[in-house]
C-alpha positions in Angstrom: -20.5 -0.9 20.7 -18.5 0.3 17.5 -16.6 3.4 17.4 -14.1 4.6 14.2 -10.3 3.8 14.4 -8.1 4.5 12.0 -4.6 5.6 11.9 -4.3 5.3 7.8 -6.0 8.6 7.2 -6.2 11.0 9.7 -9.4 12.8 8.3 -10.7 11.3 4.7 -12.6 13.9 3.1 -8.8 15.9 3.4 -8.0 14.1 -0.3 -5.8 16.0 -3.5 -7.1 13.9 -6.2 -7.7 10.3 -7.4 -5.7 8.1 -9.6 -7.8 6.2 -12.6 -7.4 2.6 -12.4 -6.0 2.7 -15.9 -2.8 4.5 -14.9 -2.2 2.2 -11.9 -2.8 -0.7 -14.1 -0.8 0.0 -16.9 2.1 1.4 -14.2 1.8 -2.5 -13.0 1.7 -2.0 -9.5 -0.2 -4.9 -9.2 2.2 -6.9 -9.8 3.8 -4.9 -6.0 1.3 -5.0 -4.2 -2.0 -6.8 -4.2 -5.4 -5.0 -5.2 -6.3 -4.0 -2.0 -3.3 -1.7 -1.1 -3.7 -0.6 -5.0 -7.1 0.8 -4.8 -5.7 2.6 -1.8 -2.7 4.0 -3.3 -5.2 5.0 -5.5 -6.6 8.2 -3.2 -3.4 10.8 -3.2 -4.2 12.6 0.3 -3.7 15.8 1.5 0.0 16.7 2.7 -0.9 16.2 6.6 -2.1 12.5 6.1 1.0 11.8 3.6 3.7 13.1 6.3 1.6 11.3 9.4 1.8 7.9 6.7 5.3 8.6 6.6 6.1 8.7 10.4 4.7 5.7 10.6 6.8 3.7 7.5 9.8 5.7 8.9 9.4 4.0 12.5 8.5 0.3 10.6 11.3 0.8 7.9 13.9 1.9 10.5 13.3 -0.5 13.2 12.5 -4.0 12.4 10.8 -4.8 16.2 7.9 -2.0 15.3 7.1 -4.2 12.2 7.2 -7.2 14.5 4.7 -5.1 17.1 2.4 -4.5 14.5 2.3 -7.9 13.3 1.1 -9.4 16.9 -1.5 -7.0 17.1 -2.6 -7.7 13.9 -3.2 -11.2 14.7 -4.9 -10.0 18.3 -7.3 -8.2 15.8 -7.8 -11.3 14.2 -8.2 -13.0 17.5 -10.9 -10.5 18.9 -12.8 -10.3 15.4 -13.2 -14.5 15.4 -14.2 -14.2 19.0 -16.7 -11.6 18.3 -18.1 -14.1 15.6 -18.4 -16.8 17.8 -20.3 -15.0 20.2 -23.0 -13.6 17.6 -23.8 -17.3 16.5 -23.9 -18.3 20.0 -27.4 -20.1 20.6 -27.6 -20.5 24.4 -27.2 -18.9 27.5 -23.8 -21.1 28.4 -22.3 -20.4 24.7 -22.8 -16.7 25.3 -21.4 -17.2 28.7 -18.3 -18.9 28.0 -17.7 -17.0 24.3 -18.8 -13.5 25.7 -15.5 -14.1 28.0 -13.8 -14.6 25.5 -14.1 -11.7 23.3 -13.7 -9.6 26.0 -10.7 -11.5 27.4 -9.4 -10.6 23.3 -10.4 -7.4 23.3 -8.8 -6.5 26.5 -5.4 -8.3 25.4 -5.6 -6.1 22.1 -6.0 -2.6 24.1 -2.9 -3.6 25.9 -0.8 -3.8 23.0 -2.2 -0.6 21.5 -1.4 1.3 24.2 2.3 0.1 23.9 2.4 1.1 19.8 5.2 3.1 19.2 4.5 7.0 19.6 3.6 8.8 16.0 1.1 11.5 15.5 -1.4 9.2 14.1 -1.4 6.0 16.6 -0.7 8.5 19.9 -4.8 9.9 18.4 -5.5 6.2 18.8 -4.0 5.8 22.1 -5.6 9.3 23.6 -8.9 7.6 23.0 -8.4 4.4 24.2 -7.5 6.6 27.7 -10.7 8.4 27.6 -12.7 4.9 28.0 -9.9 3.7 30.6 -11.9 3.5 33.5 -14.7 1.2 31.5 -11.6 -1.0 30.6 -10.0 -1.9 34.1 -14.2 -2.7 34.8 -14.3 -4.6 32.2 -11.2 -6.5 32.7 -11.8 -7.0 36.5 -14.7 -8.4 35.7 -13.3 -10.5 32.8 -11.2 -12.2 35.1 -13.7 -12.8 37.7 -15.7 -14.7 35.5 -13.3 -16.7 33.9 -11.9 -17.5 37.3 -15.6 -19.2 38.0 -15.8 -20.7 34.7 -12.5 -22.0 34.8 -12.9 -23.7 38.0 -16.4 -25.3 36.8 -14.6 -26.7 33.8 -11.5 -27.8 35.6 -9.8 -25.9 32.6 -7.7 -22.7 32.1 -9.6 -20.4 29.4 -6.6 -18.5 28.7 -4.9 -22.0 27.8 -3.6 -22.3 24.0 -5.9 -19.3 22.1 -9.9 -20.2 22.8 -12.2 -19.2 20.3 -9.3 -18.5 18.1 -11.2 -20.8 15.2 -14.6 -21.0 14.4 -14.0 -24.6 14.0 -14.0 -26.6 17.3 -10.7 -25.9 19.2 -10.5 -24.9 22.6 -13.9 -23.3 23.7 -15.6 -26.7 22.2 -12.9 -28.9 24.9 -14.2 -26.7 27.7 -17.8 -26.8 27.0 -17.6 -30.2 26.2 -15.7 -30.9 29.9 -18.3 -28.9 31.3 -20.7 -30.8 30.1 -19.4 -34.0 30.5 -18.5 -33.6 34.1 -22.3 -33.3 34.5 -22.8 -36.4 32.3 -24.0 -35.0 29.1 -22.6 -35.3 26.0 -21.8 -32.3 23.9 -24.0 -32.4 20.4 -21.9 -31.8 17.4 -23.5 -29.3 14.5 -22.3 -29.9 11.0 -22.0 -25.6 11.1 -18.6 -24.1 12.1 -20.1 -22.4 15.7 -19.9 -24.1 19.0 -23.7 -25.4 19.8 -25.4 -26.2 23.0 -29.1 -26.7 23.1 -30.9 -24.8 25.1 -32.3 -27.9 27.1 -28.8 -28.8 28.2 -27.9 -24.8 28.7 -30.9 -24.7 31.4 -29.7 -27.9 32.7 -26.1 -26.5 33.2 -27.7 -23.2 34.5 -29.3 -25.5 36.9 -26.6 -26.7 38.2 -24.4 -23.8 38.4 -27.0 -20.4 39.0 -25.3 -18.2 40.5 -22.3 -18.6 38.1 -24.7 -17.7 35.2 -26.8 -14.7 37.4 -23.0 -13.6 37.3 -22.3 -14.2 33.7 -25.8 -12.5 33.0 -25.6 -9.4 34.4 -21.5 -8.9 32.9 -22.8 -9.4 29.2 -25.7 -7.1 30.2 -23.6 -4.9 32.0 -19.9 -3.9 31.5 -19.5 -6.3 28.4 -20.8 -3.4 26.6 -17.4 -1.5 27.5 -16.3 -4.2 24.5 -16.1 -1.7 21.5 -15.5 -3.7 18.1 -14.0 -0.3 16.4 -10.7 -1.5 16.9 -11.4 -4.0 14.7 -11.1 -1.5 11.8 -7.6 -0.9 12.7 -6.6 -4.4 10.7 -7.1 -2.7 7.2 -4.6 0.1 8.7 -2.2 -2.4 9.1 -2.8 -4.6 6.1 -1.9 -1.0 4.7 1.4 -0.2 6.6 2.9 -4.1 7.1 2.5 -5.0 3.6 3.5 -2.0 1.8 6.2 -2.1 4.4 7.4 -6.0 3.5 7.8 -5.0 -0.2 10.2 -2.4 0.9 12.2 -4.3 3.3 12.2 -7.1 0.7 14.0 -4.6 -1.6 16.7 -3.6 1.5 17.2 -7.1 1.6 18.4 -7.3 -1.7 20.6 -4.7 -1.5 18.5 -2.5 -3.9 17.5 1.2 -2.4 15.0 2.5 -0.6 14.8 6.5 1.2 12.2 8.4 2.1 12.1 11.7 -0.5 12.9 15.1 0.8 9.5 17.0 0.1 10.6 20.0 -2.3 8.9 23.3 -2.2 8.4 24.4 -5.5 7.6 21.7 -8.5 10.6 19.3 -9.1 11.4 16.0 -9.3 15.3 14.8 -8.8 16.3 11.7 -7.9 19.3 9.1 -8.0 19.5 5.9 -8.3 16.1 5.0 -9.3 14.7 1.5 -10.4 11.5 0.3 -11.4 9.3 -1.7 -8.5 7.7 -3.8 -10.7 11.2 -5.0 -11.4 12.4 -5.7 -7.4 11.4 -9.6 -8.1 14.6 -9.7 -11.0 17.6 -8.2 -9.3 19.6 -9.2 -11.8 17.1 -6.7 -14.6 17.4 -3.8 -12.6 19.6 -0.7 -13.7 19.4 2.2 -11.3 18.6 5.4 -13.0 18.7 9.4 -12.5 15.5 12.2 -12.8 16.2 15.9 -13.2 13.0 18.1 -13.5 12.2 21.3 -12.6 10.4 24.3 -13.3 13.1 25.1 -16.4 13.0 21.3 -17.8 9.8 20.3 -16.9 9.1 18.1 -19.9 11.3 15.4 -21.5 11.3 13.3 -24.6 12.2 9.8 -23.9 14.0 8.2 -26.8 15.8 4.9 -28.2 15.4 1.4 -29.4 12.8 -0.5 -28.6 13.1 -2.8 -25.4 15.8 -0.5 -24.3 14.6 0.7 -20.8 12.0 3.5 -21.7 8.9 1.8 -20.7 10.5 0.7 -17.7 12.3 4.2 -16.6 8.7 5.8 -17.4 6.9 2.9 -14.6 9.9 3.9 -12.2 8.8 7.6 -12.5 5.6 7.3 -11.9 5.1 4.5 -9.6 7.6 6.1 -7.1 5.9 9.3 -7.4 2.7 7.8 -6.3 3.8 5.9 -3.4 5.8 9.8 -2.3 2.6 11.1 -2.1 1.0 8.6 -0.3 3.1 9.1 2.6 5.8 5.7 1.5 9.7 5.0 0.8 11.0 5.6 -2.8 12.5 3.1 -4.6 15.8 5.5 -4.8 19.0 6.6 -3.3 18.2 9.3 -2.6 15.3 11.9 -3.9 13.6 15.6 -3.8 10.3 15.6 -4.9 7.2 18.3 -5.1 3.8 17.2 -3.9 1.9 17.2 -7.0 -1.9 17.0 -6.9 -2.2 14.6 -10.0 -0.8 11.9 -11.7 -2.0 10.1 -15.0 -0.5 7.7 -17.3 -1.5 7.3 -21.4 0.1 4.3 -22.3 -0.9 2.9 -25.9 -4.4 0.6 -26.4 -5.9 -2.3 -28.5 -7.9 -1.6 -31.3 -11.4 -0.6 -30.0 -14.8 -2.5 -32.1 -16.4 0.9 -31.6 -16.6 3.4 -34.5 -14.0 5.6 -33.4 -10.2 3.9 -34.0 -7.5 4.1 -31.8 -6.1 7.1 -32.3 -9.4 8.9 -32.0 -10.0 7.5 -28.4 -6.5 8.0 -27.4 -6.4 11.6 -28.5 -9.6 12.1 -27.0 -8.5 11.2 -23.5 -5.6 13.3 -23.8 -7.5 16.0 -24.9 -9.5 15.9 -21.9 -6.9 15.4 -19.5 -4.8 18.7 -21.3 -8.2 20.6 -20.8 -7.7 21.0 -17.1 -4.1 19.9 -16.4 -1.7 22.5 -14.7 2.0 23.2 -13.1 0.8 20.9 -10.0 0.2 17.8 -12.7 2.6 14.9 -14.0 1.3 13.1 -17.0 3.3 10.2 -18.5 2.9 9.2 -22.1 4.4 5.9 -23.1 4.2 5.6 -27.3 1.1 7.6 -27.8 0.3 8.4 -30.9 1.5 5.0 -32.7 -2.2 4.1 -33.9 -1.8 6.6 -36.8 0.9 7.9 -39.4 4.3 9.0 -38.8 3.4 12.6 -39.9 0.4 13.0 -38.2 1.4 11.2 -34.5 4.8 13.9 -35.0 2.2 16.6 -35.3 0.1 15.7 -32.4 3.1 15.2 -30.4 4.2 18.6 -31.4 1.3 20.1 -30.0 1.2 18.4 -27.0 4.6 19.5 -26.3 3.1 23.1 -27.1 0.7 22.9 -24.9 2.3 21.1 -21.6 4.8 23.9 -21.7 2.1 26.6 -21.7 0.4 25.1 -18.4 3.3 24.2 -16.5 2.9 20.5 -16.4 5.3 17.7 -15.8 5.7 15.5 -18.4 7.6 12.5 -20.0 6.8 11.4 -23.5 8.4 8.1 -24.7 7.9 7.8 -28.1 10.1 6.3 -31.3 8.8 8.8 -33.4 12.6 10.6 -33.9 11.5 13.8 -36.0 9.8 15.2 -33.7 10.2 19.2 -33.3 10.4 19.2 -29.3 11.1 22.4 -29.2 12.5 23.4 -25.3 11.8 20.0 -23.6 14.6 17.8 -22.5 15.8 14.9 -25.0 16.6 11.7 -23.3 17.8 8.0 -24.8 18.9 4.9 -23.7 22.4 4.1 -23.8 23.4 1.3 -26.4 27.0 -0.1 -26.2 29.2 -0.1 -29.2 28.3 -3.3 -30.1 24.8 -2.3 -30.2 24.3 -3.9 -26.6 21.1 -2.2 -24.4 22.4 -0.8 -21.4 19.3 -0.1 -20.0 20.2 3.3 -18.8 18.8 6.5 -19.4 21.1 9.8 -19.9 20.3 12.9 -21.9 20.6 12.4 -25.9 23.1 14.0 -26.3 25.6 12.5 -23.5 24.4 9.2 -25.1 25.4 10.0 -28.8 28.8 11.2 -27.7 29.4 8.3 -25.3 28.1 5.8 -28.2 30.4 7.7 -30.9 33.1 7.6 -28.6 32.6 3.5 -28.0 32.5 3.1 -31.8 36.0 5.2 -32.1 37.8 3.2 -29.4 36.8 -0.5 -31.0 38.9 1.0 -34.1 41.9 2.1 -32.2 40.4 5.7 -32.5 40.1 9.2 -30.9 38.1 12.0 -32.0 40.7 14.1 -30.4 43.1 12.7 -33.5 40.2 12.9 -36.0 39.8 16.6 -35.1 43.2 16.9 -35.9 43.5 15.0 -39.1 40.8 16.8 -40.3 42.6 20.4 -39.4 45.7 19.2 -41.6 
């Protein structure tokens, strides 16, 4: 029996949009997370499945013993799936016997600690269904117990002892086949394969020996063992999901580097202190906290400075914490208030392609295609687009980008080193540089960071530009 449980997504066809792999690779998020949880952050999903996601972080983030919870039954997953594998390579009539009381001994034990998960909106849908089939269950474990009673007895062994059928490789429910089999003066053959074997011969003998024990076992795997539903084996990708994603943050806590869950803003914005890079979380001593300020009036923003300055880095922190917002998880941030946006997309520069068209060609092209159908509910990110031609011509094409992100509404940062560029209305940002020409790694707008930096270059000469306004007024 096999029915679907999931609390990851509470419907999956309810989905905004997709993320290319491109933009999650060149955001480095494997370097976070490992594929798997990538390739689901992938999938942004509609605002109902982000906020239930986010009940459930907020309940693992804020108290430690859910994440501990969801790591046992994790491993009672694990349990019951190797138990159920054991019992489909199970050759005999006294292997099925003795493994089919198993898996449902593992399956049972796994209910119980579902129906003890902490109450959300997604796992209390889990729960409600797991009632429906109650009544099957108590069967089912009633007569669990009665059989493993009887074949405890015959074995002189408790099943329940240590965790049976927890390997595929020998372990417990080999030691009490083998003592069943023993105490009848057989040995137990050993099978170079990884399941439990007992040939039939020596099965009939045993069943011989012992019928009404295995009339008993019979008519449970042909009767209530079928109450034993394998769905709940799907749950362990939800948790892979939650506990994973959830260890990274927690990590980051750990280290004294922040973590909140975003206020969800109701019109297009994204403001936020504090902000780091996660790609960054594994080099505390790299990370410089930053601040985002856009909103329907500065939507778009020109990232400047010197190179190996912070602008790449700012431009992952953006967008990687904007993805894992909408997919329901913390922020790498003090504190944040961020819009729902349907899309996100990153250009980040390319090698040289052997195909006739060059760089620039290919690069433009995608953007082209992406500005065809963007809108005020997109972010794009461009990190140095435009360096696979001229200065004049990348300035031009930036120019018009600009032009036309401001016309549809859509969020943007451009990091470029192109410095003549006409940006017309979009916000100018730099990284600060000490006077001594020192990266600071922080990014404020240009022209906070041209006064700060002329005002460092003043003050290592002893001067003010309050006296030069007033030398140059006499």
């Amino acid at each position: 029996m096999k029915s679907r449980y999931s609390f990851l997504d509470l419907d999956t066809t309810k989905t905004i949009g997709h993320i290319n792999d491109c933009t999650l690779r060149d955001l480095g998020l494997t370097s976070v997370f490992d594929a798997s949880i990538v390739s689901q952050l992938a999938v942004i999903p509609d605002g109902e499945t982000a906020s239930a996601r986010r009940e459930i972080m907020e309940a693992i983030i804020g108290e430690r013993e859910n994440y501990a919870f969801l790591e046992e039954l994790r491993i009672s997953l694990a349990d019951f799936s190797r138990a159920c594998k054991v019992y489909d390579e199970s050759a005999s009539d006294l292997e099925r016997a003795f493994s089919g009381t198993v898996c449902a001994e593992r399956f049972c034990g796994a209910l119980s600690l579902i129906e003890g998960l902490m109450d959300t909106k997604l796992t209390v849908a889990i729960k409600e269904k797991i009632k429906k089939q109650k009544e099957n269950v108590n069967i089912l474990r009633d007569e669990t117990k009665s059989i493993t009673s009887k074949l405890s007895a015959v074995s002189n062994l408790t099943l329940t002892h240590g965790r049976v059928a927890v390997s595929d490789t020998s372990g417990d429910l080999s030691d009490i086949l083998s003592s069943v089999i023993s105490s009848l003066g057989f040995e137990l053959p050993r099978s170079k394969g990884s399941a439990v074997r007992v040939y039939p011969e020596l099965s009939g003998e045993v069943k011989r020996v012992f019928p009404d024990l295995f009339e008993e076992a019979d008519r449970f795997l042909k009767g209530s063992f079928a109450f034993v539903d394998r769905g709940i084996i799907d749950l362990r990708d939800d948790l892979d999901f939650y506990l994973r994603t959830a260890a990274a943050f927690l990590s980051a806590k750990e280290k004294g580097l922040p973590v909140c869950f975003a206020e969800v803003a109701d019109s297009p914005m994204y403001h936020a202190e504090g902000m780091i890079d996660p790609t960054l979380i594994k080099h505390v001593d790299r990370i410089v906290p930053n601040s985002v300020r856009l909103d329907r009036e500065t939507h778009v923003a020109y990232l400047m400075g010197a190179n190996g300055g912070g602008k790449t880095s700012y431009l992952r922190g953006v967008a990687s914490n904007l993805i894992f917002f909408l997919c329901g998880l913390p922020v790498f941030c003090c504190s944040a208030q961020i819009f729902p946006f349907r899309s996100v997309v990153a250009f980040f520069p390319k090698e040289e392609r052997s195909f006739n068209s060059g760089r620039f060609d290919e690069e433009k092209s995608r953007i082209d295609d992406y500005i065809s159908q963007a809108d005020q509910y997109g972010f794009a990110f461009f990190n140095e687009v435009f360096s696979g031609t001229g200065e004049v011509r990348a300035e031009s094409e930036l120019e018009n980008l600009t032009h036309v992100l401001f016309q549809k509404g859509t969020f943007s940062i451009i990091v470029t080193h192109f410095m003549r560029v006409n940006a017309g209305k979009a916000m100018l940002l730099a990284v600060k540089v000490s006077a001594e020409g020192k990266r600071l790694y922080e990014v404020a707008p240009a022209e906070e960071v041209l006064s700060s930096y002329a005002d460092d270059v003043l003050k290592k000469y002893g001067l003010d530009s309050e006296s030069l306004e007033k030398e140059e007024s006499t």
